[in-house]
DRENBATI-399218 format. One record per residue (C-alpha): x, y, z; residue in one letter. Coordinates in steps of 0.25 Angstrom, whole numbers, padded with zeros to 4 digits. Layout:
N
       x       y       z   code
       X       Y       Z      A
...
! end
This chain:
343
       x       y       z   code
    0306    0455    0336      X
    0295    0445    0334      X
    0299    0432    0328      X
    0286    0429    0320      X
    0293    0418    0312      X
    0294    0410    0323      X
    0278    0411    0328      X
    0267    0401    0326      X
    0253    0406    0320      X
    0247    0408    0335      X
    0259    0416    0340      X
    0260    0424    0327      X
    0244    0428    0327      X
    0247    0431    0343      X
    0259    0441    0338      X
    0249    0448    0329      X
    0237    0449    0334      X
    0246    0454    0348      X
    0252    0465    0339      X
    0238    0470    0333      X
    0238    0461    0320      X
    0225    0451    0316      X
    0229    0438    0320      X
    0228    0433    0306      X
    0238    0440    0302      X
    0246    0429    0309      X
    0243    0419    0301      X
    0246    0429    0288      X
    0262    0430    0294      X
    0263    0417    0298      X
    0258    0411    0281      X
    0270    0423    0278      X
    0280    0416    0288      X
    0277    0403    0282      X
    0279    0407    0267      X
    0293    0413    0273      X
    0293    0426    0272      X
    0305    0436    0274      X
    0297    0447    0280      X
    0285    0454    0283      X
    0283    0462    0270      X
    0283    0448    0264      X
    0269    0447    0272      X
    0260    0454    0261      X
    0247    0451    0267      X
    0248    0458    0280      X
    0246    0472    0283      X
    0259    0479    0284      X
    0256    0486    0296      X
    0257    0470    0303      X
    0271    0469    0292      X
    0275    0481    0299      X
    0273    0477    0313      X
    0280    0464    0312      X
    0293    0470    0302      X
    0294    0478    0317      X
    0291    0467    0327      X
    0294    0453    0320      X
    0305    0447    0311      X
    0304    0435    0301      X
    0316    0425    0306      X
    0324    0419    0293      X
    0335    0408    0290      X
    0342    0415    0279      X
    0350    0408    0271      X
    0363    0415    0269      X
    0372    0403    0264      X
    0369    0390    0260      X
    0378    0379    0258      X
    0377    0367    0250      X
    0385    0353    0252      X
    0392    0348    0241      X
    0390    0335    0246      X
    0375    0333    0250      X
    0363    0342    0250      X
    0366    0347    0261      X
    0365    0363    0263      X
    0370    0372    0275      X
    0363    0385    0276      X
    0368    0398    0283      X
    0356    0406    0287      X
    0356    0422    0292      X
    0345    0424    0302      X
    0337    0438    0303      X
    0348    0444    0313      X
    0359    0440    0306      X
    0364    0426    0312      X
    0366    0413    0305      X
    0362    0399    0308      X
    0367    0387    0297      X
    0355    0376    0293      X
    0358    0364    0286      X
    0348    0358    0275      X
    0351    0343    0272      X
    0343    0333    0263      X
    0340    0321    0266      X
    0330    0308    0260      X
    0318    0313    0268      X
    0320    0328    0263      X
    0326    0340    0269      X
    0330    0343    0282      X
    0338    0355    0288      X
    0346    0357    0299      X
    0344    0370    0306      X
    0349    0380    0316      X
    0343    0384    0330      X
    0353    0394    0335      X
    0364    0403    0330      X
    0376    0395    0335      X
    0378    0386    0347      X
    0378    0387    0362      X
    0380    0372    0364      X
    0397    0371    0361      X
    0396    0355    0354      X
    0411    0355    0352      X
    0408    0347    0339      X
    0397    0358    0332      X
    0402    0371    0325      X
    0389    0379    0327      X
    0392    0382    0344      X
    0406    0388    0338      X
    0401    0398    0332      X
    0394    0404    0345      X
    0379    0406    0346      X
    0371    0418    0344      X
    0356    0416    0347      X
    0345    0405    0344      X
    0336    0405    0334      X
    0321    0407    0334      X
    0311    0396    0329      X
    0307    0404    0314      X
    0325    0405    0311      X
    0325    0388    0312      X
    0311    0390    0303      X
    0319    0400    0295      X
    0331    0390    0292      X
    0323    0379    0286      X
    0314    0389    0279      X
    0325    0395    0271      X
    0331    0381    0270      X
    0319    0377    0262      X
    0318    0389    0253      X
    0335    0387    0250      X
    0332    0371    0244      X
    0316    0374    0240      X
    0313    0362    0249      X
    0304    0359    0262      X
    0314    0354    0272      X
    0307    0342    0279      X
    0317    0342    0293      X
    0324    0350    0302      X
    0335    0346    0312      X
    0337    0357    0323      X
    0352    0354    0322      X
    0359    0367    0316      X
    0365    0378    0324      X
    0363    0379    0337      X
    0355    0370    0351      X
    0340    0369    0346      X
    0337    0366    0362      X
    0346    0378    0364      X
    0333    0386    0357      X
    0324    0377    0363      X
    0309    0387    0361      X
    0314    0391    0346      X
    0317    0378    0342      X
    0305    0373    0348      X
    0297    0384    0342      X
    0303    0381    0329      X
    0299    0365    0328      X
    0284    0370    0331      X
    0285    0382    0320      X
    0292    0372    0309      X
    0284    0361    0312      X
    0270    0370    0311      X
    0262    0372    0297      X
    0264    0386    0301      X
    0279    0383    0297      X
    0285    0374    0290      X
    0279    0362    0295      X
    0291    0352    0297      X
    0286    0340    0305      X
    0291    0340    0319      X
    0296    0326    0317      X
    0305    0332    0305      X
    0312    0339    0314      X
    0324    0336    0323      X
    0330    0345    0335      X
    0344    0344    0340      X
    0349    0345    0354      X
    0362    0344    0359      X
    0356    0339    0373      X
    0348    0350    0379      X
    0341    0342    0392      X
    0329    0351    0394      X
    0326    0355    0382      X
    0327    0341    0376      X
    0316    0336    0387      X
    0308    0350    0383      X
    0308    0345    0368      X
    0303    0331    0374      X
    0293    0335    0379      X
    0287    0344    0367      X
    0286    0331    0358      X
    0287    0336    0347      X
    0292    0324    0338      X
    0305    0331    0334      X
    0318    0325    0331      X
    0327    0328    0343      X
    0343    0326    0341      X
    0351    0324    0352      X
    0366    0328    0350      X
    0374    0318    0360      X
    0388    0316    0353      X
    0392    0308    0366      X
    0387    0298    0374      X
    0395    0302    0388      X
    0395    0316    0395      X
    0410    0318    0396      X
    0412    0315    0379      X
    0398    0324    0376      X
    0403    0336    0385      X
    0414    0336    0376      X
    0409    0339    0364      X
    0394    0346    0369      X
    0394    0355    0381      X
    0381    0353    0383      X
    0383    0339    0388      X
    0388    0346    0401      X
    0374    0351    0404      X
    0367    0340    0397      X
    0375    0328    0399      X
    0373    0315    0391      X
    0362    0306    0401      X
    0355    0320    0402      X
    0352    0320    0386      X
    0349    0308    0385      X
    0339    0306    0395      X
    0333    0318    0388      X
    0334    0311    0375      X
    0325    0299    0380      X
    0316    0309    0386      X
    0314    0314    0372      X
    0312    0301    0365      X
    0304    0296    0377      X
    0294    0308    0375      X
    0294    0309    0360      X
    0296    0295    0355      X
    0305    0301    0346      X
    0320    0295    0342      X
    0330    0305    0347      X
    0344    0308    0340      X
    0358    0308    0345      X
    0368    0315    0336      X
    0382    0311    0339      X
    0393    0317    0332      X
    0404    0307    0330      X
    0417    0313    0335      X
    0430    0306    0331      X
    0436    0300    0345      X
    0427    0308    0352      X
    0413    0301    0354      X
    0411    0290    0343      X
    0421    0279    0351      X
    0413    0264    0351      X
    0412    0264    0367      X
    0406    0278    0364      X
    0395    0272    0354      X
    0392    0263    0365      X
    0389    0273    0376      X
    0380    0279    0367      X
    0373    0269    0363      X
    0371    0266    0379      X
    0368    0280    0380      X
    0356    0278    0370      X
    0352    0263    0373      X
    0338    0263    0372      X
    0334    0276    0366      X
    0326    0281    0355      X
    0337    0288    0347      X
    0346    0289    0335      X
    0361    0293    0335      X
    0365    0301    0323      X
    0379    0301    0322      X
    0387    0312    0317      X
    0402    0312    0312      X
    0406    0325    0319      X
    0408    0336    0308      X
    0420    0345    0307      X
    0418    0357    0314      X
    0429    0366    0315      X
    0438    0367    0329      X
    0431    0356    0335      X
    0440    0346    0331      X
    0434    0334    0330      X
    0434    0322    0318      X
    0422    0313    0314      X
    0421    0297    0317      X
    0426    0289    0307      X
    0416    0282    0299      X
    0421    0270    0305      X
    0418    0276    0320      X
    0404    0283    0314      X
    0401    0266    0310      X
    0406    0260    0322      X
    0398    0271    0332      X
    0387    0267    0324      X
    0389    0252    0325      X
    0390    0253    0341      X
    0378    0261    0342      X
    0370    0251    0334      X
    0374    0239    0340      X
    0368    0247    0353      X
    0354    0250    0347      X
    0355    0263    0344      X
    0352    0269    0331      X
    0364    0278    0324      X
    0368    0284    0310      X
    0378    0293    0308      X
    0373    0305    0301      X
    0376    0307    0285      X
    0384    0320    0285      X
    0378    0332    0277      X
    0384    0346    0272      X
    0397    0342    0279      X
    0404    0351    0267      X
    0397    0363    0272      X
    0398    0361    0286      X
    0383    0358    0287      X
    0386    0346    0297      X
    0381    0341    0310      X
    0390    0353    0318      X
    0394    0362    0309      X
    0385    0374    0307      X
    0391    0386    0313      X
    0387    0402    0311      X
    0397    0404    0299      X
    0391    0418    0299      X
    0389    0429    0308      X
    0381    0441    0309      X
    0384    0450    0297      X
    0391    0439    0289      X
    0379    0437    0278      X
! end
């Protein structure tokens, strides 16, 4: 089946002038697409002879909201969407000064086994396409009947794991022909894919890219991120420099602090020394309670004192205010709470 939702004007015109259609019936789908439309019946103004070849050919992609949950404590709201085969993917719409921003899914589960996040516990099913991370924000937006202004690529899921869709989905959102989110509005998440992390250097788009670090040493990060045993620490940071180097834009280090594990003062002051001289940002996270995993948040008084060390070193670090952590809608904590057949 032909995913139309996730096509630009020229490949949609080349879809239908290819099956025996007028090309500027292209354009008639792709106004439909944009005004959100559930299915091709909804397209009055083309004939239904082309209605009927794409009910057989083609599929509309959709996030649909199937459970929403709101914090008692902020404004923070989880959402569980049902994609058109029957899999879910959580999202997460926060508010902020500057307006909306949501957090959004890439994949069904995790392959990556970060020991700390609940999403890889629940196994992974398959990736999604560009027009499902569309869908996501598109039905976020009709839920709270306001445009969302940012996305963070930093749900369910590797975004670099799904390395074509997700890039396919930062030139779809970004376009007029979508929703036309600036590309600077937009941050992508990795937790150190190499290759793919000198590939999204290259392409310059003036995205955000976040880099998730957690340690500053091989043998503490392997720990916690299994990917550090194919990727290791000098290997993502060189890629990190390459980025900035190429783009001129600030990269971001998310580092979850983990009681006695990683936020220890001589640990503060490897990475500092890890990030002397770089154009970057540390966003410090108290890890979040994920269940079997064990571990306890720094103490406000290690979260202060990691922060200090860092500071006095140059480098630029926060700890992040955390959001929805009465609904588990916290940094590592989405999982697949449904399964096929459960809605």
């Amino acid at each position: 089946m032909t995913d139309v939702k996730s096509m630009n004007l020229s490949e949609l015109t080349e879809y239908i002038t290819s099956n025996g259609f007028e090309r500027f019936r292209a354009k008639q789908i792709l106004d439909w697409i944009k005004r959100d439309a559930h299915s091709f019946d909804d397209m009055t103004n083309i004939p239904a002879k082309l209605r009927d070849f794409l009910k057989a050919d083609a599929y509309l992609a959709s996030a649909e909201i199937v459970r929403a949950q709101h914090s008692r404590i902020d404004d923070t709201v989880k959402y569980l969407y049902k994609l058109f085969d029957g899999e879910y993917v959580e999202g997460v719409l926060m508010s902020y000064h500057h307006g909306r921003t949501i957090c959004i899914s890439t994949q069904v589960g995790c392959k990556m086994g970060c020991t700390f996040c609940a999403t890889g516990k629940s196994g992974f099913s398959r990736s999604l396409t560009a027009s499902e991370m569309v869908a996501q924000i598109r039905s976020a937006e009709t839920d709270c009947s306001e445009r969302i202004s940012n996305v963070v690529l930093m749900g369910m899921g590797e975004p670099f794991d799904n390395y074509d869709n997700v890039i396919r989905f930062l030139r779809l959102v970004s376009s007029e022909d979508s929703l036309n989110i600036g590309m600077r509005h937009i941050t992508v998440s990795t937790c150190g894919i190499v290759p793919r992390m000198y590939e999204f250097a290259d392409l310059k788009l003036q995205c955000g890219l976040s880099v998730s670090l957690h340690a500053p040493d091989d043998e503490s990060r392997s720990r916690t991120m299994p990917i550090n045993r194919r990727y290791p620490v000098a290997e993502v940071i060189r890629a990190s420099r390459y980025y900035t180097e190429k783009t001129g834009r600030r990269i971001t280090f998310e580092y979850a602090l983990i009681d006695s594990e990683n936020d220890s003062d001589e640990t503060a002051r490897s990475l500092a020394s890890l990030l002397k001289g770089m154009l970057c940002h540390v966003n410090l996270i108290p890890v979040n309670n994920v269940t079997g995993a064990g571990y306890k948040k720094s103490s406000l008084k290690r979260q202060k004192v990691f922060v200090d060390i860092l500071s006095a070193h140059g480098i630029n670090a926060t700890v992040r205010r955390t959001l929805g952590s009465d609904i588990d809608a916290s940094c590592g904590q989405l999982r697949r709470k449904y399964t096929k057949g459960d809605a």
